[in-house]
N, C-alpha and C positions, 0 to 999 in steps of 0.2 A: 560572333560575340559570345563573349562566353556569358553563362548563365551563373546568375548567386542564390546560392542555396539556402534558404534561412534554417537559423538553427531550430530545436524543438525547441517550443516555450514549454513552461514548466508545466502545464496541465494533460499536453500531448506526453513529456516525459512519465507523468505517472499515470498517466490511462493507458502505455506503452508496457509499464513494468505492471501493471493491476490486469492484463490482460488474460497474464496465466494462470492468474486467481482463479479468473472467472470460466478459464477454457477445462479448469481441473474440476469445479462443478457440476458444469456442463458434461464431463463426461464420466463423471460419477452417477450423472441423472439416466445416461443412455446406458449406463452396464445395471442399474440397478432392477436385478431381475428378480428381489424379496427370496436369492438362493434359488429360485427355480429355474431350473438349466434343463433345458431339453435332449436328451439323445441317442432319441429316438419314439417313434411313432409316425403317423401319416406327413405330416410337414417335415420332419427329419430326413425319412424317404424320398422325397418331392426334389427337395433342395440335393440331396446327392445325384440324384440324375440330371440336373438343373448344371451343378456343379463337375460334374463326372469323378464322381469323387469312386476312390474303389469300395468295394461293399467291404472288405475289413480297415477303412480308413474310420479312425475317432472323430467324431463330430459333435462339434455341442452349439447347439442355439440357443444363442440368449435373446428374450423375446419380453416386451413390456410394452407399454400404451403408448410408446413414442419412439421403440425402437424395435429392428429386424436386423439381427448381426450373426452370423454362421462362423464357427471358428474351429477352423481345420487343424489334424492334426501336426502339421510342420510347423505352424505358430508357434510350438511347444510352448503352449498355455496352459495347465493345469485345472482343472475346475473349481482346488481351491482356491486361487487367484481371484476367482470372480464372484465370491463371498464377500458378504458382508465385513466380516473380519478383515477382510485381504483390501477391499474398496474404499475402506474408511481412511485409507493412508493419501487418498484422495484428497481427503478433505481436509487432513491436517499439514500439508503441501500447499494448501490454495490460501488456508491460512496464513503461512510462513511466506508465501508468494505477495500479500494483500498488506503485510508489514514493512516489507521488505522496499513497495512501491510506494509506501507514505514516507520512509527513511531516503528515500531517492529523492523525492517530491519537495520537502521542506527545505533544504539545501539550495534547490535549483528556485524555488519560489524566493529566496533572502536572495540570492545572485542575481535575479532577473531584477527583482525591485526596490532593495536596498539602498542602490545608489540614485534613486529614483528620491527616495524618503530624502536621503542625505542631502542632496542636492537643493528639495524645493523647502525643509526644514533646518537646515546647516545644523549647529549645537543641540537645537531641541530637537532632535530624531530619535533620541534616548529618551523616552517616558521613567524620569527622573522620581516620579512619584509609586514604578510600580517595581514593588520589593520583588519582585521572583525574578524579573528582564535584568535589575542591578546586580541580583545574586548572582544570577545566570553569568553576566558580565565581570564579575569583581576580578576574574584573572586578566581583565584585555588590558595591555600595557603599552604604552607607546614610551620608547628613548628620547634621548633631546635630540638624532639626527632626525629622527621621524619626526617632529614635531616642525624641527627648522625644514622638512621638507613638505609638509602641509603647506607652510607658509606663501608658498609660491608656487605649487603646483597646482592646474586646472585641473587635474585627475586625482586633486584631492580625495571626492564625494567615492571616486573606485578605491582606492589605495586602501580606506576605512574600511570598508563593505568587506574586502578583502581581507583586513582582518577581522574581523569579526566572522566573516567565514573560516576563517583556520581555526579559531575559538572552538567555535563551535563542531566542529570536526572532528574534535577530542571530546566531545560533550554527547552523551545523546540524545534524539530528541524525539525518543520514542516515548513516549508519555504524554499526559495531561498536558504537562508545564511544559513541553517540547512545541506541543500547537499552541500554545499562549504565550511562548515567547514570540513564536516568526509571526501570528495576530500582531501583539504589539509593538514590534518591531518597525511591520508594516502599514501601524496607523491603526488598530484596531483597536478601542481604547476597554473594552470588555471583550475578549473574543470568543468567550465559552459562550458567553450571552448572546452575541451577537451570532454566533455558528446556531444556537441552538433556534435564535427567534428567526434566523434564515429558512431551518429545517421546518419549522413548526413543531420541534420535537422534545422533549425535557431536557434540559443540561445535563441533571445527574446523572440519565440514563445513557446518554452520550457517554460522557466522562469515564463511565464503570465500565459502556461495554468495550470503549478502547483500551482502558486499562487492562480486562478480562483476556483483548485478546492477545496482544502482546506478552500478558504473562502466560500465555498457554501456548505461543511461541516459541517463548524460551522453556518450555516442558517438555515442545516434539522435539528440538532442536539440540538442548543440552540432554535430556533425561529420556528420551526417547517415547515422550508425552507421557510421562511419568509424574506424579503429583513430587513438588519439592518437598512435601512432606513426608511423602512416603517414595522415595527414588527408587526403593528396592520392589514396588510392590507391581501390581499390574498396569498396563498402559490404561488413560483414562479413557472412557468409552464417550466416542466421539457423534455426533448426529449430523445429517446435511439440511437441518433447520437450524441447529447451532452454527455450523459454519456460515451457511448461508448469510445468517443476518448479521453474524461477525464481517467477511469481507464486506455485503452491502454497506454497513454503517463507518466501514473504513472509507469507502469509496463517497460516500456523504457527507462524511466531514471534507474531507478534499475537496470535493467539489465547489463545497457550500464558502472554505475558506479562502480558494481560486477567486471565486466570482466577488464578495467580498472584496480582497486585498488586489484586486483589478481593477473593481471600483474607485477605490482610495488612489491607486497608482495613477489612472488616467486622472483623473484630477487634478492631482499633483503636478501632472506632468504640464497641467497647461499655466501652471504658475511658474515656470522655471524660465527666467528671461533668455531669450533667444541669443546668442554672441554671435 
C-alpha cells in the first residue's frame, strides 16, 4: 500500500526556512574566541601530537566557555577569518535567513487557511471595515467569466484564495501591514494587538523591531550593510545581541500568529457544513 505523505503545514514551512537563522548564530557563538586564537603554547603542543600534526604544520585553536576547535593548516583558514570583523557576516546572514522564512511563511499560512475563512464566512471574509486589507486588495479583479464561474463552482472558496494569493505575490509582505493583512485575512480582527497580548510583549516594540530588521536586510543585501543614508560609507557594525533578538522576535511573532490563526481556523472549520 502505498503510503501519503502530508504536506508541511505552514509553521513546519517556516521553522524549516528559520532554521539557518538560528544554526548561523549558533555558530557565531562556538567561533566567538573575543580574537584570541591560540597557536601555540602547552595545549597547542598536546593537540599536535593528539593530532600527528607535523611540527612545521599551522595550527590555531580557537578555545571559549563552550567550545574546543583545532584548525589545521589544509583548511586554509586564515586567522583573520575568525575575527570579529570576519564573524559578524554571521550574523547579518542569520538575519537575511530569519526574513526570508517570515516572507515563506505568510504566503503558505493565506494558502493553508484562506479557503477555510472563505468557505465557513462566504462574502464577509473581507473585513470590509479595515482600510489597510481593502488598500492592500483594491487591485484584485475578477471578469464576468470569473464571476459566471463562481456561480457554480464548489471550488469556488479555492479559486478566490487563489487569487488573492497571486495578489499578493506581487505585493510584499514584509512589513508591519504585511502581518496585519494575512491577521485579518485570517479572522484576526486587531492582529498587532492580538500578537502583542499573545506575547505579553508591547506592540510598538514588536512593530519597530520588525520593521528595524527587515530594513537592515535590505542594507546587507542591497548595500552591503551599508546605511541608505550613507551607501558609500562603512558597513554598520553589527552585534550577536542585536541579531539575536532580531531573529528571536521574528520567530515570535510567527509563532505567536500560527497559534492564533489556527485557533480561528479550527473553529471555522467546525461551522462548514459537511456535503
Amino acid at each position: 500500500m502505498d503510503l501519503l505523505i502530508p504536506t508541511l503545514s505552514p509553521r513546519q514551512t517556516f521553522e524549516d526556512n528559520m532554521r539557518p537563522a538560528q544554526l548561523l548564530l549558533r555558530v557565531h557563538r562556538l567561533l566567538d574566541a573575543n580574537d584570541v586564537i591560540l597557536t601555540e603554547g602547552e595545549i597547542v603542543d598536546s593537540l599536535r601530537k593528539i593530532t600527528h600534526a607535523a611540527a612545521d604544520e599551522d595550527l590555531m585553536l580557537v578555545y571559549n566557555e563552550i567550545f574546543l576547535g583545532l584548525v589545521r593548516e589544509r583548511a586554509q583558514m586564515p586567522r583573520s577569518t575568525l575575527r570579529q570583523a570576519t564573524l559578524c557576516h554571521l550574523l547579518r546572514q542569520a538575519v537575511v535567513a530569519s526574513c526570508t522564512a517570515l516572507e515563506t511563511y505568510l504566503p503558505a499560512l493565506l494558502r493553508t487557511n484562506l479557503p477555510v475563512m472563505i468557505r465557513a464566512k462566504d462574502r464577509d471574509f473581507v473585513p470590509r471595515d479595515d482600510a489597510t486589507v481593502m488598500k492592500y486588495l483594491e487591485d484584485l479583479k475578477f471578469s464576468l467569466d470569473d464571476v459566471l464561474r463562481l456561480l457554480s463552482d464548489q471550488n469556488a472558496p479555492d479559486f478566490i484564495a487563489n487569487r488573492v494569493l497571486g495578489l499578493i505575490s506581487f505585493n510584499y509582505l514584509s512589513s508591519r501591514k504585511g502581518i496585519h493583512v494575512v491577521g485579518a485575512l485570517l479572522g484576526l480582527a486587531k492582529p498587532w494587538d492580538e500578537i502583542a497580548a499573545h506575547l505579553d510583549r508591547d506592540k510598538k516594540e514588536l512593530m519597530t523591531t520588525l520593521d528595524d530588521t527587515f530594513k537592515r536586510r535590505n542594507d546587507i543585501v542591497h548595500r552591503a550593510d551599508r546605511s541608505q543614508s550613507d551607501p558609500g560609507g562603512e558597513p554598520q557594525e553589527i552585534s550577536y545581541a542585536w541579531a539575536k533578538h532580531a531573529v528571536d522576535t521574528m520567530e515570535h511573532i510567527c509563532l505567536a500568529l500560527d497559534e492564533l490563526t489556527s485557533a480561528q481556523a479550527a473553529q471555522l472549520r467546525a461551522l462548514i457544513p459537511v456535503e
